[in-house]
C-alpha positions as CSV (number, residue, x, y, z in Angstrom):
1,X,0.0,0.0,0.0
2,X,1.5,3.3,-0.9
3,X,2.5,6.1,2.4
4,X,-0.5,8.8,2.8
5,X,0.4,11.8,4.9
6,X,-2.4,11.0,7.7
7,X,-3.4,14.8,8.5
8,X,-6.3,13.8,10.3
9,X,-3.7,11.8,13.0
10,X,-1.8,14.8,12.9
11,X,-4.8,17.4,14.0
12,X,-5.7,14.8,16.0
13,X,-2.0,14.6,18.2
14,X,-2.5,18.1,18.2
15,X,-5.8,18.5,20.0
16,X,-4.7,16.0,22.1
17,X,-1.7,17.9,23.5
18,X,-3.7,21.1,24.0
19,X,-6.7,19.8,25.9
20,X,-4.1,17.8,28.1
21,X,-2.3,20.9,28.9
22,X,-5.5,23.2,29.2
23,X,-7.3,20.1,31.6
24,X,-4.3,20.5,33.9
25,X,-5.6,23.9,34.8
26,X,-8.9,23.0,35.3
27,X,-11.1,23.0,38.9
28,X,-12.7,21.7,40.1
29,X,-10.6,18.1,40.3
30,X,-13.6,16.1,40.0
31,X,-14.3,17.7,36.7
32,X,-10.1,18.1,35.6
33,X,-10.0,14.3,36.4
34,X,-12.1,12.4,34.0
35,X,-11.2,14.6,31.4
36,X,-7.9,14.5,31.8
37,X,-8.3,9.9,31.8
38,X,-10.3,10.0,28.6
39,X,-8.0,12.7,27.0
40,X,-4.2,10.4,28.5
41,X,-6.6,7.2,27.2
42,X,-7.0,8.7,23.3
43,X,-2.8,9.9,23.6
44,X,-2.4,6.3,24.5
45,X,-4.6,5.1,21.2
46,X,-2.5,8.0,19.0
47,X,0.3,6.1,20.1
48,X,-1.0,2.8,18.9
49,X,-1.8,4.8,15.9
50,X,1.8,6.1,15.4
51,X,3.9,2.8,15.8
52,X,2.0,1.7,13.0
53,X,3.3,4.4,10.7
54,X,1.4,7.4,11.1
55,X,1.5,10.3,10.5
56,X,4.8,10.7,8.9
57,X,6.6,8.4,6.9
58,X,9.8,8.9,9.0
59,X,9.6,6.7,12.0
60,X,12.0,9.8,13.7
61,X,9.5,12.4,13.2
62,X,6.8,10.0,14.4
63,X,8.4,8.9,17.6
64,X,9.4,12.9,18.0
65,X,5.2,13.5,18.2
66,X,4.6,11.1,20.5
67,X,7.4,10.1,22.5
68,X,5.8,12.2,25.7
69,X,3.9,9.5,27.6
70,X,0.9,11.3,29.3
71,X,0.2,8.0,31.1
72,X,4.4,8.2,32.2
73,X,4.0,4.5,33.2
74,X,5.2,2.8,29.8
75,X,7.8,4.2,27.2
76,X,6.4,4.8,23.5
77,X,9.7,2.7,22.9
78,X,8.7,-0.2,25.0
79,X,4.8,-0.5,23.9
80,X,6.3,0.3,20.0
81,X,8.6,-3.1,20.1
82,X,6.3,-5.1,22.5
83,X,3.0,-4.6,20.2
84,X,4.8,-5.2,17.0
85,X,5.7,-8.9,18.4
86,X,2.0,-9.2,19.5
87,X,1.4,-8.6,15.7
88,X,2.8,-11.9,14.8
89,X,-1.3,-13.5,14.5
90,X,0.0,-16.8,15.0
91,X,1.2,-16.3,18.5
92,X,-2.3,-14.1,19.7
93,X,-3.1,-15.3,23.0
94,X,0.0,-17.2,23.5
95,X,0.6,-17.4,27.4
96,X,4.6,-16.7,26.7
97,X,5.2,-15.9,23.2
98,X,2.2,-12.7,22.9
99,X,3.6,-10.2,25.0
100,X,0.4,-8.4,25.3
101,X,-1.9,-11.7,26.1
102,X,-4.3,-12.4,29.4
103,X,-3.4,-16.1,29.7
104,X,-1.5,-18.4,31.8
105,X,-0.1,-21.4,31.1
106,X,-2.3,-24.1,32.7
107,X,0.8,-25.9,34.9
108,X,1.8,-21.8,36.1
109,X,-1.8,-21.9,36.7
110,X,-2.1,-24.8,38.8
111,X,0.6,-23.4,41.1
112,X,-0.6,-20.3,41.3
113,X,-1.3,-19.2,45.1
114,X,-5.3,-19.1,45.9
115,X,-5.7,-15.5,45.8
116,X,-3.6,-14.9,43.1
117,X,-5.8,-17.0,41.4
118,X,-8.8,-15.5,42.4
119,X,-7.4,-11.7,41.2
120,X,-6.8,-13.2,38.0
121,X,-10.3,-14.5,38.1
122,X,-11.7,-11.3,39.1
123,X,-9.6,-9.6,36.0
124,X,-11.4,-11.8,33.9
125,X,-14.8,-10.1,34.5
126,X,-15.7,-6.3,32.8
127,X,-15.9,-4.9,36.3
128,X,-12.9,-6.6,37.9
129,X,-10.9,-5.5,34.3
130,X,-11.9,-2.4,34.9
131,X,-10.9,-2.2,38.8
132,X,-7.6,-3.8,39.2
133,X,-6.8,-4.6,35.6
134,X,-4.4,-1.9,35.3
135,X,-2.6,-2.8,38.6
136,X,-2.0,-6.6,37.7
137,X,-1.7,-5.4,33.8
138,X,1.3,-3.2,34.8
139,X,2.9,-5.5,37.6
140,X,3.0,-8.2,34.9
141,X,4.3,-6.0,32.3
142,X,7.5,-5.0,35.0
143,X,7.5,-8.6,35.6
144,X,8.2,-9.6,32.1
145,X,10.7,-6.4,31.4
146,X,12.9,-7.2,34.4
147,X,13.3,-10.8,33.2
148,X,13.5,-10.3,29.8
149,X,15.9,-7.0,30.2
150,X,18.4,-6.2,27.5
151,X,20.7,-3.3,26.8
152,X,18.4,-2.2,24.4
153,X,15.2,-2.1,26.4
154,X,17.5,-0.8,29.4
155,X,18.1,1.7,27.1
156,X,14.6,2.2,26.0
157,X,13.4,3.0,29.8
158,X,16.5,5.2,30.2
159,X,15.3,6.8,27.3
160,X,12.0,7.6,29.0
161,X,12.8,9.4,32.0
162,X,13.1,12.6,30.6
163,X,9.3,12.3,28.9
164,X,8.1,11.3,33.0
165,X,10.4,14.8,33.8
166,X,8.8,16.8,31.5
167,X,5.0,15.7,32.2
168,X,6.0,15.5,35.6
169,X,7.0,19.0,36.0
170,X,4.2,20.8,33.8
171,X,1.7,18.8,36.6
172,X,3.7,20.4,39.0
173,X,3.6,23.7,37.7
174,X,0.2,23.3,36.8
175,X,-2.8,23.6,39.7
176,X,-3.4,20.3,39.5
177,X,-1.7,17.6,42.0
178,X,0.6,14.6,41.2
179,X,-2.0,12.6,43.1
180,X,-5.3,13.8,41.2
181,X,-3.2,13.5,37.8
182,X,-2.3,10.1,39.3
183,X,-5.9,9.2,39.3
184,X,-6.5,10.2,35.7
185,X,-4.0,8.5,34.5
186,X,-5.1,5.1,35.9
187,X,-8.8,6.2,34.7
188,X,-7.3,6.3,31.4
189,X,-5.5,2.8,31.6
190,X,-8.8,1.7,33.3
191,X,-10.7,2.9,29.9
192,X,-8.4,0.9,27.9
193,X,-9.0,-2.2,29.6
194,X,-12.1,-1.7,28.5
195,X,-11.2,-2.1,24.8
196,X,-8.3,-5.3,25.2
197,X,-10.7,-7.0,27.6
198,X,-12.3,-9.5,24.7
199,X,-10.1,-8.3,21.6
200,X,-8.3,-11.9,21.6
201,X,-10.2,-15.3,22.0
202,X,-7.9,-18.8,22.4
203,X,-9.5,-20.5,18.7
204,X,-7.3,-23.2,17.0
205,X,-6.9,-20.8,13.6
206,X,-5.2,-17.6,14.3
207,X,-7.8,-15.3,12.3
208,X,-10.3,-16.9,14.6
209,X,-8.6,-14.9,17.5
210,X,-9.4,-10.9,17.1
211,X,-12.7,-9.6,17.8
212,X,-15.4,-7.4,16.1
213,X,-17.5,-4.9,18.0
214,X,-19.6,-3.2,15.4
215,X,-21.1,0.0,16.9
216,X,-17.8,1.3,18.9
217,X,-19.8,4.3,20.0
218,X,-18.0,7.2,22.2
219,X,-15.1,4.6,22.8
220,X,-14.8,3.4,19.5
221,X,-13.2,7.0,19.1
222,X,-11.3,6.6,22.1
223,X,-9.8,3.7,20.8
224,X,-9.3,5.0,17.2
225,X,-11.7,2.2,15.7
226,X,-9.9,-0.6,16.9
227,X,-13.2,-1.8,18.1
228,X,-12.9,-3.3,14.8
229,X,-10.0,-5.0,15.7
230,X,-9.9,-8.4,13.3
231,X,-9.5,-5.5,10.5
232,X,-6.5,-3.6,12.4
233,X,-4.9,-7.3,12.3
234,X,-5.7,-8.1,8.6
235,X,-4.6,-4.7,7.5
236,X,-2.3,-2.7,10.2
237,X,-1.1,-0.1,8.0
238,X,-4.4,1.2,7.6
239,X,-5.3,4.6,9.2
240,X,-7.7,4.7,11.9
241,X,-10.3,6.9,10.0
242,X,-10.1,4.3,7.2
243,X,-10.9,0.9,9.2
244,X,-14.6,1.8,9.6
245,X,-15.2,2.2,6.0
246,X,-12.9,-0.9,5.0
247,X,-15.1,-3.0,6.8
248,X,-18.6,-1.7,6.1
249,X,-17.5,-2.6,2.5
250,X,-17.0,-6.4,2.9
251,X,-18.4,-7.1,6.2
252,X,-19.3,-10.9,5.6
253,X,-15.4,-11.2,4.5
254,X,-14.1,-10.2,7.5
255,X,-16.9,-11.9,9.9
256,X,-15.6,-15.2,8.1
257,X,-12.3,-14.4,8.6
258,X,-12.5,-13.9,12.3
259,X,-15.1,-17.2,12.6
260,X,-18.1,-14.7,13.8
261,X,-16.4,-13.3,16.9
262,X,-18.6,-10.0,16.8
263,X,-20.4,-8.0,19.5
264,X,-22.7,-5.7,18.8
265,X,-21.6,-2.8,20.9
266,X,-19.3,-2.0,24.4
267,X,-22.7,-2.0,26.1
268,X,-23.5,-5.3,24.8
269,X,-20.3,-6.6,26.2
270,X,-21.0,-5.2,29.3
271,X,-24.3,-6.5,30.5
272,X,-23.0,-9.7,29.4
273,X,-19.2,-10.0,31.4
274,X,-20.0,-7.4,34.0
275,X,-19.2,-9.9,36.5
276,X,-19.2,-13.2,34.5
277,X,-15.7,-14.5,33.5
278,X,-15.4,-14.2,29.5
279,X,-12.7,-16.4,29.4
280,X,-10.3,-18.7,31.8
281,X,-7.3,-17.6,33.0
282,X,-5.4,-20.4,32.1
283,X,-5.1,-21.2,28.5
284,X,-7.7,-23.9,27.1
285,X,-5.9,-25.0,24.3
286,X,-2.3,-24.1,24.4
287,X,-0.4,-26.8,24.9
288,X,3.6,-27.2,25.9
289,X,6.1,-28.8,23.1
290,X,7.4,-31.6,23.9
């Protein structure tokens, strides 16, 4: 497919930035707070965008526009590297090999302590996702950079304490407290659990594994339509403003790519997982190599 200079995730990157920096001088703090989550949860979603090739052509110039985390937990560099692996759709859900799955392999399982066990349970409900999801979503993400450190991703985090300096220190200077920015910025994590909590099922065929939810609504905006998320797989290079179109023009194809794993909406999702377990912790069908 041939490079398009995506204005519209420019102007977007833009608004972004401004309404983050005008938020911070908002008061009350239980008005600056949720907008301030939803408006760190879309920078987070620009970033997705970005890694994928957009705006620019120069992956320089693109890192340059985003490479300020407003969320300061993870570096652009580390989600960049780590999502390009999970693109790999033969490995979606694997418990080792997908850096961004939910699953466990079923013998770590087994010796999991009980209440580990029962977190991880309660993560795999909408409400419990949405509660502690980003607390067990980042401790296993420090878990798996610590043991799978390298001079390069050492490098990577080094690379990211001046973008935590620089947010840090506008918060600072701004009205708004490290501890009320600390809340938006889990809201906004929280918000994106939201969108990752179905988007890969265990299936024996890989195209089987990514998820459709037709009517994204509000956060299918948020999440730069990767509501429709088996056409972000099929085609990653793809724009977000283009992905709803795509797939309003060949729907059935893409439903029998991904098997039928369609929802009709977040609401949808919602009365049916609020507290109901979607899936097991513990892979179903991955199995060790001998």
């Amino acid at each position: 497919m041939d490079y398009k200079f995506s204005w519209p995730t420019l102007a977007l990157i833009i608004v972004v930035y401004v309404a983050w920096g005008g938020l911070l001088f908002v008061d009350p703090w239980w008005i600056s707070v949720p907008l301030l989550g939803v408006t760190i949860a879309l920078h987070a979603s620009l970033q997705h965008e970005v890694l994928h090739g957009h705006p620019f052509k120069s992956a320089r110039k693109n890192m340059a526009l985003i490479w300020l985390s407003l969320s300061i937990v993870i570096p652009f560099a580390r989600f960049r590297d780590t999502h390009l692996a999970h693109h790999q759709d033969a490995l979606l859900t694997d418990p080792y090999d997908d850096p961004e799955t939910n699953f466990v392999d079923k013998q770590v399982w087994n010796n999991m302590p009980r209440l580990v066990q029962g977190a991880l349970m309660l993560n795999n409900t909408l409400i419990g996702r949405l509660i502690i999801g980003p607390v067990i979503g980042l401790i296993a993400f420090a878990q798996s950079e610590w043991r799978g450190r390298t001079p390069t991703t050492v490098r990577q985090w080094a690379g990211h304490l001046p973008a935590v300096g620089i947010v840090l220190c506008i918060v600072i200077l701004s009205p708004q407290s490290l501890w009320t920015y600390g809340f938006a910025v889990y809201l906004a994590l929280s918000i994106l659990k939201l969108r990752t909590f179905l988007e890969h099922q265990p299936a024996e065929r890989s195209s089987h594994r990514s998820v459709i939810v037709e009517r994204g609504g509000l956060f299918g905006f948020l999440f730069l339509n990767n509501n429709l998320h088996v056409v972000h797989h099929m085609h990653p290079k793809v724009p977000w403003f283009q992905l709803p179109q795509l797939y309003r023009s060949n729907r059935a194809h893409y439903l029998r790519c991904n098997g039928g794993y369609v929802y009709p909406s977040y609401g949808a999702i919602m009365r049916a997982y609020a507290w109901r377990r979607k899936d097991p912790v513990a892979h179903p069908l991955w199995q060790k190599e001998p």
